[in-house]
KEMIZA-409590 format. One record per residue: residue in one letter; chain; y, x, z of N, C-alpha, C in turn. Coordinates in pm, 1 decimal, always signed. Example, Ala and Ser with C-alpha at 12.3 -4.5 7.8 and 13.67 -1.06 7.14 Angstrom:
REM KEMIZA-409590
SITE code unit      nc2      nc1      nc3     cac2     cac1     cac3      cc2      cc1      cc3
SITE    a    A   -569.0  +1319.0   +780.0   -450.0  +1230.0   +780.0   -330.0  +1320.0   +780.0
SITE    s    A   -225.0  +1285.0   +708.0   -106.0  +1367.0   +714.0     +3.0  +1290.0   +787.0
REM end
This chain:
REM KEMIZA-409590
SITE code unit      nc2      nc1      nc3     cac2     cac1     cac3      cc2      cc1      cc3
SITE    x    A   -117.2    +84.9     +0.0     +0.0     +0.0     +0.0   +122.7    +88.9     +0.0
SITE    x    A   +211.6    +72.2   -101.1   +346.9   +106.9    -96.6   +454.2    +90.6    +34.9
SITE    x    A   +493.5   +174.5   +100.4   +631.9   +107.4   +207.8   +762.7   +201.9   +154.1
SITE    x    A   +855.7    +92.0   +158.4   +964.9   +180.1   +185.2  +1035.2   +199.8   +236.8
SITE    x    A  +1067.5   +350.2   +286.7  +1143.2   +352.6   +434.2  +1319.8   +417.9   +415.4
SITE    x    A  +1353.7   +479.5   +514.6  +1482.6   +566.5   +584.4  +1424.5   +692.4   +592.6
SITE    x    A  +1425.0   +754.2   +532.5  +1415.6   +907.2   +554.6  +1460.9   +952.0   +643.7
SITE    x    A  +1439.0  +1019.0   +788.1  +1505.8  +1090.1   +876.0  +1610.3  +1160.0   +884.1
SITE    x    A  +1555.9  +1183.4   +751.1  +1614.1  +1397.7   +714.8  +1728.4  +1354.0   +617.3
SITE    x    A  +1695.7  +1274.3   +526.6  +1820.6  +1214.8   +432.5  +1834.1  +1055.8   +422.1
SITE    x    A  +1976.8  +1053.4   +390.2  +1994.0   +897.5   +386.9  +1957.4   +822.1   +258.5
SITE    x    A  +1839.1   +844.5   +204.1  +1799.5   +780.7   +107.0  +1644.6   +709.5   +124.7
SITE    x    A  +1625.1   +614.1     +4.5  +1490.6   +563.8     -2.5  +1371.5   +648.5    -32.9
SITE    x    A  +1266.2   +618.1    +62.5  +1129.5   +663.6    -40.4  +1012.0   +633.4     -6.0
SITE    x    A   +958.0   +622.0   -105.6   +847.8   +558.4   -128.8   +729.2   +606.4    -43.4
SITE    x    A   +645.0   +577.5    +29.5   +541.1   +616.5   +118.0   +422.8   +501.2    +67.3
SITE    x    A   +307.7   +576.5    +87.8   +168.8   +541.0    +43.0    +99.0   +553.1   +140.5
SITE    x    A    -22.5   +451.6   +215.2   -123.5   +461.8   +321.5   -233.5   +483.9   +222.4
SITE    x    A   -302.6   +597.4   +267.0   -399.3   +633.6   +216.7   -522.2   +639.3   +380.1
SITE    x    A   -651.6   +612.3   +349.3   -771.1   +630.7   +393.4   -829.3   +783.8   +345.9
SITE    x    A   -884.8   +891.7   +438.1   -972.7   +955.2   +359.2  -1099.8   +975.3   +460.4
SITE    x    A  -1206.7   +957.9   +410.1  -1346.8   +907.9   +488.9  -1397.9  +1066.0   +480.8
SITE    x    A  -1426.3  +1119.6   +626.4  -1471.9  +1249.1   +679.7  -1614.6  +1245.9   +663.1
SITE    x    A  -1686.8  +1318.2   +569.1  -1800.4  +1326.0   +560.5  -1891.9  +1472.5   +671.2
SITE    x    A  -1807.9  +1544.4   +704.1  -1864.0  +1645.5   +700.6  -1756.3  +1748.4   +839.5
SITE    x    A  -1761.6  +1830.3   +942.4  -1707.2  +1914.5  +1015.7  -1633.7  +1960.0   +917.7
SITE    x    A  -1698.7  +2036.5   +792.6  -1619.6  +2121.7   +715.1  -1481.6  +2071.6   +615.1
SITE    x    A  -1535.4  +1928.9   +580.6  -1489.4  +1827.7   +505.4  -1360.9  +1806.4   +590.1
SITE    x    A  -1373.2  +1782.4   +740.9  -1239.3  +1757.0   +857.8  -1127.1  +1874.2   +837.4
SITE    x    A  -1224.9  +1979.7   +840.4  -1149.2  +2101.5   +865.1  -1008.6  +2124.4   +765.4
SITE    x    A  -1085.4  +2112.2   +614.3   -979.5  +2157.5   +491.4   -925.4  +2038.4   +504.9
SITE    x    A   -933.6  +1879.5   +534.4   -897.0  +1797.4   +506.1   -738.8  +1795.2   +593.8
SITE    x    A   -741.6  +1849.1   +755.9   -654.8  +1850.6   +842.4   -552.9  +1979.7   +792.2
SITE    x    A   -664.7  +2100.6   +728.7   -549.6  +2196.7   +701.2   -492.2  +2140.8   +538.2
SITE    x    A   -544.4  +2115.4   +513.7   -426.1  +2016.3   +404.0   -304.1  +1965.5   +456.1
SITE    x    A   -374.9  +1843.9   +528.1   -253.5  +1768.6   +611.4   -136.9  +1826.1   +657.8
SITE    x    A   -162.3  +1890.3   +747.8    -54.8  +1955.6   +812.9     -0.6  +2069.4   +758.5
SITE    x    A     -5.2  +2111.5   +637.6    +41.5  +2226.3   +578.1   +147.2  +2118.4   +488.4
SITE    x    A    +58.3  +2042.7   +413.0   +121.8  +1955.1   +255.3   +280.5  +1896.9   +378.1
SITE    x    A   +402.5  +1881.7   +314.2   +521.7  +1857.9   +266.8   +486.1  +1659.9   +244.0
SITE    x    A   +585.8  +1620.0   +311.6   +572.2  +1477.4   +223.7   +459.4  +1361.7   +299.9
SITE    x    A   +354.5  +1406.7   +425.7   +234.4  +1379.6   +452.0   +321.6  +1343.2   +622.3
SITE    x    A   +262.9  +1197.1   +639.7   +301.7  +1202.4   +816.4   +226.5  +1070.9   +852.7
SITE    x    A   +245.0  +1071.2   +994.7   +177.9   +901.6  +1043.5    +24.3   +904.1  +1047.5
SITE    x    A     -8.0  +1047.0  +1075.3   -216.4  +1064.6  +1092.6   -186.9  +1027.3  +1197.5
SITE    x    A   -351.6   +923.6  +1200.3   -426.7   +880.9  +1332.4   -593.4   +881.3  +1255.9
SITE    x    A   -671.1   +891.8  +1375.0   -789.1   +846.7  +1327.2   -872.3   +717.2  +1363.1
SITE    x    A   -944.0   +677.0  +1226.0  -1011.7   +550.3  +1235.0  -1147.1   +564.7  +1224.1
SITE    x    A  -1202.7   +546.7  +1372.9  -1347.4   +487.0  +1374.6  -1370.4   +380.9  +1371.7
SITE    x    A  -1458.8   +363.3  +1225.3  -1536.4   +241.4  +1210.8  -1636.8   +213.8  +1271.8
SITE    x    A  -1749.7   +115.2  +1313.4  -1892.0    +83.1  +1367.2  -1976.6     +9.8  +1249.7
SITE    x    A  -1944.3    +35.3  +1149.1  -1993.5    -63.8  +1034.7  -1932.3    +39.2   +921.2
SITE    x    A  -2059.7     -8.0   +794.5  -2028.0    +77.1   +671.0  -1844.1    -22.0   +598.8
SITE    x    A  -1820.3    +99.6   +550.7  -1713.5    +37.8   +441.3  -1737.0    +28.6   +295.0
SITE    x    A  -1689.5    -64.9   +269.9  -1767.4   -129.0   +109.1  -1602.9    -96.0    +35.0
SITE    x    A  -1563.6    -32.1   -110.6  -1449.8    -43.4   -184.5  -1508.8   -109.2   -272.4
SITE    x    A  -1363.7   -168.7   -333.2  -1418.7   -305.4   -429.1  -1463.6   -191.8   -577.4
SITE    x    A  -1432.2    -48.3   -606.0  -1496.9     -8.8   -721.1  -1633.7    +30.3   -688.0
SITE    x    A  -1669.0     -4.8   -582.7  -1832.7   +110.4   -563.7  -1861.1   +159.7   -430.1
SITE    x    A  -1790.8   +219.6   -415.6  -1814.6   +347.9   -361.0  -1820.1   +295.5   -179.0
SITE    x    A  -1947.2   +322.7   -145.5  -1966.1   +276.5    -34.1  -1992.2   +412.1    +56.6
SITE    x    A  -1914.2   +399.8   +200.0  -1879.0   +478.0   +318.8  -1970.4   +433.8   +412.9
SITE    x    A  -2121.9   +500.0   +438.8  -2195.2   +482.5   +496.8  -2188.6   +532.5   +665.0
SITE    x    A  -2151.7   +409.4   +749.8  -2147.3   +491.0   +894.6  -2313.1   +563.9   +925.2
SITE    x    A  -2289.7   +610.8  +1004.8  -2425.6   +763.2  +1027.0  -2443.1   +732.6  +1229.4
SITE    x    A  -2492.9   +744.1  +1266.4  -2599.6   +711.0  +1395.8  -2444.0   +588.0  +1471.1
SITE    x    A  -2420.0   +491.3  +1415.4  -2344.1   +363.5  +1456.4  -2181.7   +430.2  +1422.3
SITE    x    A  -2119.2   +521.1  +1361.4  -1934.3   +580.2  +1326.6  -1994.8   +618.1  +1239.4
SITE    x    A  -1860.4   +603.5  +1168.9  -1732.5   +645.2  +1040.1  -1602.7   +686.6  +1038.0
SITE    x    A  -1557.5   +819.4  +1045.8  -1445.3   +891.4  +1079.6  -1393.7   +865.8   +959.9
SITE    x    A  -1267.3   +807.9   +959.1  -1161.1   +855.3   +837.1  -1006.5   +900.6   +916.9
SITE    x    A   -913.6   +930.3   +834.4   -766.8   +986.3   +842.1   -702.3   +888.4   +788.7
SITE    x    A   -611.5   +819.9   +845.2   -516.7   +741.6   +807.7   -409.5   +827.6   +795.6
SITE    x    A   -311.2   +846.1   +687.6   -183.6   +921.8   +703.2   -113.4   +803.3   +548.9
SITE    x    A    +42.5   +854.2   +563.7   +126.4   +807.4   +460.7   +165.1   +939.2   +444.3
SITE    x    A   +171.1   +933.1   +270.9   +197.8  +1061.4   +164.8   +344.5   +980.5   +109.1
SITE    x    A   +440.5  +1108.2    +82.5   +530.7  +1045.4    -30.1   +541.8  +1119.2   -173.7
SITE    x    A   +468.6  +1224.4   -158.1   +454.0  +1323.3   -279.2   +382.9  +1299.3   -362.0
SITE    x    A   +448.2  +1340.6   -468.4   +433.0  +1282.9   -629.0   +274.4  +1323.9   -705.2
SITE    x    A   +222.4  +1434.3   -629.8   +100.2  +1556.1   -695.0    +46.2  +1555.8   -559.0
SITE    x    A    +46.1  +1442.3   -511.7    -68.7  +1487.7   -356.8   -225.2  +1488.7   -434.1
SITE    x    A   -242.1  +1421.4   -535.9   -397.8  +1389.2   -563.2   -446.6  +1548.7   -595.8
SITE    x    A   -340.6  +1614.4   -689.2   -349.4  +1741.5   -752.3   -372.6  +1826.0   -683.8
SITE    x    A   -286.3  +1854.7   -539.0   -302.3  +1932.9   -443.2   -427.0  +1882.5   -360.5
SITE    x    A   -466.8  +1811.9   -323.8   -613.4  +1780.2   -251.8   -681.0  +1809.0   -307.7
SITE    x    A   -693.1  +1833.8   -434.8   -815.3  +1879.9   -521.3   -799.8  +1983.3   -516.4
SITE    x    A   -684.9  +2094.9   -527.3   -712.6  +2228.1   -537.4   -751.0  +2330.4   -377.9
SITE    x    A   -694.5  +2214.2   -292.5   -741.0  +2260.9   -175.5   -872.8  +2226.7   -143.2
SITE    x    A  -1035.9  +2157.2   -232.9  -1109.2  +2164.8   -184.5  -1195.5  +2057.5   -177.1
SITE    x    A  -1081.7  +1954.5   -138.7  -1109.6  +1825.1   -114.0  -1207.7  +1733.5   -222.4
SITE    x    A  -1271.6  +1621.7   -203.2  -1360.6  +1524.1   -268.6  -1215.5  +1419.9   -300.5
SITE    x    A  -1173.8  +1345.4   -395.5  -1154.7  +1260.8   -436.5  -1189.7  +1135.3   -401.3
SITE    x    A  -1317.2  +1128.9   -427.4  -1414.5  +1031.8   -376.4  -1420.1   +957.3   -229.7
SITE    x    A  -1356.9  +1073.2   -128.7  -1332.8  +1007.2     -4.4  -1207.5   +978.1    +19.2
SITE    x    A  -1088.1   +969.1    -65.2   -961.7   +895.2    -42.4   -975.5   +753.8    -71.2
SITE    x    A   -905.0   +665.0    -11.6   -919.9   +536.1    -60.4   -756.5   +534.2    +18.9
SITE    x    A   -695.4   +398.3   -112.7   -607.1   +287.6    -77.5   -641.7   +217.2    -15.7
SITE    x    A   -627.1   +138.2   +143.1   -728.3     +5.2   +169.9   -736.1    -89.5   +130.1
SITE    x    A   -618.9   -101.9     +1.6   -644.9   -245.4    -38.5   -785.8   -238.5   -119.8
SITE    x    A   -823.8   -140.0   -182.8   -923.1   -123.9   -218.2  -1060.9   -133.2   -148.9
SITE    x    A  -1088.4   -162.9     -8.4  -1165.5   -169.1    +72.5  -1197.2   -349.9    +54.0
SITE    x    A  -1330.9   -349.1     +6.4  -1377.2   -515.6    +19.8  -1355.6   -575.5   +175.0
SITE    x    A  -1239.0   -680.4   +163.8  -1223.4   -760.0   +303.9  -1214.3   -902.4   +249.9
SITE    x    A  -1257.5  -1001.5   +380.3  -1264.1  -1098.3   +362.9  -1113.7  -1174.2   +335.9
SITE    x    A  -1030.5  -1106.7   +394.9   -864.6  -1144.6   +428.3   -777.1  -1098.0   +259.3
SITE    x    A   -754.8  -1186.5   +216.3   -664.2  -1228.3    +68.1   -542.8  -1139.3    +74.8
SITE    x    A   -496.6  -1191.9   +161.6   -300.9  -1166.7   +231.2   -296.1  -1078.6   +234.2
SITE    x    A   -209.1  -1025.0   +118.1   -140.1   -887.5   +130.6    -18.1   -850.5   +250.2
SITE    x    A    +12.6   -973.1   +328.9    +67.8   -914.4   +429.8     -5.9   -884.0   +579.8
SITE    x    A   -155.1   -924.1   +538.6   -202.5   -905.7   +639.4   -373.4   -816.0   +636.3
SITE    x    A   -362.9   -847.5   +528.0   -482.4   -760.9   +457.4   -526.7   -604.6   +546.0
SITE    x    A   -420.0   -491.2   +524.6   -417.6   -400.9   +571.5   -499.8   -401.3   +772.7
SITE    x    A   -381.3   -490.9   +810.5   -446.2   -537.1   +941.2   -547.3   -549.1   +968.1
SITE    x    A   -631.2   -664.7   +915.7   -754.2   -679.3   +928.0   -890.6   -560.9   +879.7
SITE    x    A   -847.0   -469.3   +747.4   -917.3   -351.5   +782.5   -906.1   -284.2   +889.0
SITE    x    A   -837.6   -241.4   +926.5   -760.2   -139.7  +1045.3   -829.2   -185.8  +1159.1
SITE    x    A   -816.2   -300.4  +1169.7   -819.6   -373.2  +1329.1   -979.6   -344.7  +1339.6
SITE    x    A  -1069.2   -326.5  +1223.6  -1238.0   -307.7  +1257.2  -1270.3   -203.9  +1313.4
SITE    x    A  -1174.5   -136.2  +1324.8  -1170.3    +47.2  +1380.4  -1099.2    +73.1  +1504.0
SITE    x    A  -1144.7   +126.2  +1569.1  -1113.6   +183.6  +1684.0   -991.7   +291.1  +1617.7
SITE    x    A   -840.4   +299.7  +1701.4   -766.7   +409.9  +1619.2   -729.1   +505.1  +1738.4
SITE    x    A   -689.4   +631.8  +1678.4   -746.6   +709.4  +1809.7   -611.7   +824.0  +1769.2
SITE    x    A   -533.7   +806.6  +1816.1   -385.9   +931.0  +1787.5   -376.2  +1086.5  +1812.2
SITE    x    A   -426.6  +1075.2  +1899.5   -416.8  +1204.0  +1973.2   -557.1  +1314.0  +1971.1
SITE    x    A   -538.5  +1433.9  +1921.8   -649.7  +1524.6  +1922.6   -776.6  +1502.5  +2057.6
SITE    x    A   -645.6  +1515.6  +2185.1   -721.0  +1522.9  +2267.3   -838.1  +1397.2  +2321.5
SITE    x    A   -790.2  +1277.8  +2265.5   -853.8  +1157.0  +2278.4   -996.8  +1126.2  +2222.9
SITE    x    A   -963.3  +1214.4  +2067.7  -1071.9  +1220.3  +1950.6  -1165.1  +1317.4  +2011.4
SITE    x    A  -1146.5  +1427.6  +2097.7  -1244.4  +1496.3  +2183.6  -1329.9  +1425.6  +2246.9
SITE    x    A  -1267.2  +1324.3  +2363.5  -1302.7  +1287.4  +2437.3  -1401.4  +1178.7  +2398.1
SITE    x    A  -1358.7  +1133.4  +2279.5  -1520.5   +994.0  +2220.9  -1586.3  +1071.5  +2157.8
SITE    x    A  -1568.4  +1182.5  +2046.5  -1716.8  +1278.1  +2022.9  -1761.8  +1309.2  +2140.5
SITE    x    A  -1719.9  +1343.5  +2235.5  -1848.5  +1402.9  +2324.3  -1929.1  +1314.5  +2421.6
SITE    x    A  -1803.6  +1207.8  +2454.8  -1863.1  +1056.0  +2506.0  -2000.9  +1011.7  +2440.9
SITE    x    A  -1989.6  +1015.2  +2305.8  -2052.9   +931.1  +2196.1  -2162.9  +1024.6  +2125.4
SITE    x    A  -2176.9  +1132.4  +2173.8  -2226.7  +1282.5  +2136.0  -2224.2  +1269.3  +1985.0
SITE    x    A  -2143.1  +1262.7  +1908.5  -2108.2  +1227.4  +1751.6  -2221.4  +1353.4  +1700.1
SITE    x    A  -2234.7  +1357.5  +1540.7  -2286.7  +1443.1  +1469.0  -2287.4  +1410.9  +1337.2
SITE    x    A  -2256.7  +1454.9  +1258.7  -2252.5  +1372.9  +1090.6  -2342.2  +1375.0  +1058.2
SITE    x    A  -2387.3  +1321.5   +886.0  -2540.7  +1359.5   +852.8  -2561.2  +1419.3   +817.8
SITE    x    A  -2513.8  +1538.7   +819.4  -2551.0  +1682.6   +783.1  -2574.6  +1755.5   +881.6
SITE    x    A  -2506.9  +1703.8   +996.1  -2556.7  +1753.2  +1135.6  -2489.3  +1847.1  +1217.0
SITE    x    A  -2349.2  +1855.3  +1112.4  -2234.3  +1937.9  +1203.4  -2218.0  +1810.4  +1309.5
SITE    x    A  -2119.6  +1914.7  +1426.7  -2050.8  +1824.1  +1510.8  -1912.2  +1864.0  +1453.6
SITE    x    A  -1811.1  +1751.0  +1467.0  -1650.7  +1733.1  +1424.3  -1657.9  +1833.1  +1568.9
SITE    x    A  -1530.4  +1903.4  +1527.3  -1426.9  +2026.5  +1593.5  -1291.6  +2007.0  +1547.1
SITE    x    A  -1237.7  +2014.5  +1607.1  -1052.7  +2024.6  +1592.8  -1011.5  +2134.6  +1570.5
SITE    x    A   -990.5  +2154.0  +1435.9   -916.5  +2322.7  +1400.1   -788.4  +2343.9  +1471.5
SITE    x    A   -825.3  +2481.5  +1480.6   -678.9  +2532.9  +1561.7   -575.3  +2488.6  +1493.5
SITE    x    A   -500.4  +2481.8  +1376.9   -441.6  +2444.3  +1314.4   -421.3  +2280.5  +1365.9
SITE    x    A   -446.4  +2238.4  +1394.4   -425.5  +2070.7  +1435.0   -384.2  +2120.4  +1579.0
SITE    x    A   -474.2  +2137.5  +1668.2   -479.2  +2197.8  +1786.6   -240.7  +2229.6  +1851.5
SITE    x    A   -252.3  +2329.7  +1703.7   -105.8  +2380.8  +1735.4    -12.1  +2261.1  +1705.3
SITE    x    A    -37.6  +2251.6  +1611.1    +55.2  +2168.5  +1561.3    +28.2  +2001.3  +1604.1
SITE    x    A    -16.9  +1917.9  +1685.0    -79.3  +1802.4  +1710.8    -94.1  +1802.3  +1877.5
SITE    x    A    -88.7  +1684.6  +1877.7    -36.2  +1677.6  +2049.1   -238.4  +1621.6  +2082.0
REM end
């Protein structure tokens, strides 16, 4: 979904995009966060645990793994973010728009909500510690998620 806001920094319009990107992997977190916080233009991460798979209306289904599904919620305003995620590493395949996420809810003013609201959202590094180890998480590859130093510094 498109928003448009007040720029902090300047008194002009711009355009911001909510993007989903579904964490497959420790390693997958890792480049995905040092993206984040390096890329220009990128703000408003939290994370969303799901308890249920996510279905997109082209295909591509986000299989939760022993009951979670980690994704990154952030808003991008940059023009070549797709370009730069790819050269840093990244899958394609795990970004999603949510309108693109099959929901029962029509309403584009409320649409977003009702994905969101199926997920537990979790702000803070130190919080996201505290339910992996609660929850003894592990992906299906069998890393455990770690918080790169890089988040660590820069992330409360």
């Amino acid at each position: 979904m498109d928003y448009t806001i007040l720029s902090r920094n300047r008194f002009e319009l711009e355009k911001m995009h909510k993007w989903l990107y579904f964490i497959r992997s420790n390693r997958d977190f890792h480049r995905l966060m040092g993206f984040l916080l390096g890329a220009k233009g990128v703000s408003g991460m939290t994370y969303l645990i799901f308890s249920e798979d996510v279905v997109c209306s082209d295909g591509r289904d986000f299989l939760s793994y022993n009951g979670f599904l980690i994704a990154v919620d952030f808003l991008a305003h940059t023009t070549n973010f797709k370009d730069k995620l790819v050269k840093g590493g990244l899958n394609l395949d795990s970004l999603v728009d949510p309108y693109e996420i099959v929901c029962e809810d029509e309403n584009p003013m409320t649409r977003e909500l009702t994905i969101t609201g199926k997920a537990e959202r979790i702000i803070f590094d130190r919080d996201l510690k505290i339910f992996l180890k609660k929850n003894n998480f592990k992906f299906k590859d069998g890393s455990t998620l770690t918080i790169p130093t890089v988040s660590i510094n820069r992330r409360l």
